[in-house]
C-alpha positions, 0 to 999 in steps of 0.5 A, a space after each residue: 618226215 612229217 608233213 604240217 598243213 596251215 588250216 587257218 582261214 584266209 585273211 577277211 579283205 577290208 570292205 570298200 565303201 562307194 557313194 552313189 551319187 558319185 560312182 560311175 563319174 569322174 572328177 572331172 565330170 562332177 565339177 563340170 556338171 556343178 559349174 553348169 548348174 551354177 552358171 544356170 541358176 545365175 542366168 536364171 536369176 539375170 533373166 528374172 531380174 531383167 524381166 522385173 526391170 523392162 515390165 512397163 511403169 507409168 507415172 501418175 497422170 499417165 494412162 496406164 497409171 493413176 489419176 487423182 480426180 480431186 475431193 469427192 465433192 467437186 464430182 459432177 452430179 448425178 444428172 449432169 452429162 459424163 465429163 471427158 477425161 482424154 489422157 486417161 482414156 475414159 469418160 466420168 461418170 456420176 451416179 447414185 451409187 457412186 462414180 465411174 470411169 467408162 473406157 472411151 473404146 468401143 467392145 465392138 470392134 475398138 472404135 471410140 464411142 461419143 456422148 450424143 446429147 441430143 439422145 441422151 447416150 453414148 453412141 459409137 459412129 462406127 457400126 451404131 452401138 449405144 450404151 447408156 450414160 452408165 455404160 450399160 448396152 443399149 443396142 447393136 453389134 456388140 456384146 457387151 456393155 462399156 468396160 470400166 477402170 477401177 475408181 477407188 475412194 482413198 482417205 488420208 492415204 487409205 483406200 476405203 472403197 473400189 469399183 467392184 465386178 459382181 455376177 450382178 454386174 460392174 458396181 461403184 464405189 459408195 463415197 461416205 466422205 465428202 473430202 474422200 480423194 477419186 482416184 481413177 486407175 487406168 492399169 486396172 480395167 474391168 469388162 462390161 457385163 454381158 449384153 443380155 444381162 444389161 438393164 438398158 437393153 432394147 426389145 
């Protein structure tokens, strides 16, 4: 009796193909971390579309906002005492070099500073610190000089010049116009240089 023995080598198997992203997870739990991830993107987006809507918005003539002074002609001269500007919060004053707007509160401590005539400066009744008519310190406690808002000069629509702070210092905006509107901007405000750096300063 003769005996046959298959030699034929056994069928390949088909290869099985497995996405990495995938394997170990199961349906459900793909769809449950794709819904978290969108319901986290959407709060984020509330959350920055709210932040946008409660930041503060101040109308013009509002401190905060813009005041619009009037033509550069109508400024007080460069002699001519600092004019106070209450619901802005600063006083104005003229200069060679052009206009600024000095922030009422003192850098000492917050008090807020007077114009004393009799001396010719700014003096604060709460600790004695004086600043020049231009703000610059002058003498006592405090660290610095005023600090100031930033005056821009705006034609036709267009601002054409801005307070500027240098590492000289605060510097004013150069009026070439006479008809140039003033606008004061109480939202922007710049710190007074530091004391020793202050030409007024008292020996």
């Amino acid at each position: 009796m003769t005996t046959y023995i298959d030699h034929a080598a056994p069928m390949a198997s088909t290869p099985t193909t497995t996405n990495p992203i995938t394997e170990g997870y199961t349906r459900r739990e793909i769809l449950t971390y794709a819904w978290a991830a969108a319901v986290g993107l959407m709060t984020l987006e509330t959350t920055f579309a709210a932040f946008d809507y409660l930041k503060p918005r101040f109308r013009a003539g509002e401190f905060g906002g813009k005041f619009t002074l009037g033509i550069a002609s109508v400024l007080p001269t460069d002699d001519d005492p600092p004019v106070s500007q209450p619901n802005g919060k600063f006083w104005l004053v003229n200069t060679s070099e052009g206009p600024k707007a000095l922030y009422m509160v003192c850098t000492h401590l917050g008090c807020l500073y007077k114009w004393d005539a009799s001396l010719g400066h700014f003096k604060c009744p709460c600790h004695s610190s004086e600043y020049s008519r231009e703000g610059h310190y002058i003498y006592g406690p405090t660290s610095r000089s005023l600090d100031q808002f930033v005056v821009e000069i705006v034609e036709n629509g267009k601002v054409m010049a801005t307070t500027q702070q240098t590492v000289t210092g605060i510097m004013p905006p150069h009026i070439s116009n006479p008809n140039a509107e003033i606008v004061v901007n109480t939202g922007q405000r710049l710190l007074g240089q530091d004391r020793a750096l202050s030409p007024m300063r008292r020996a």
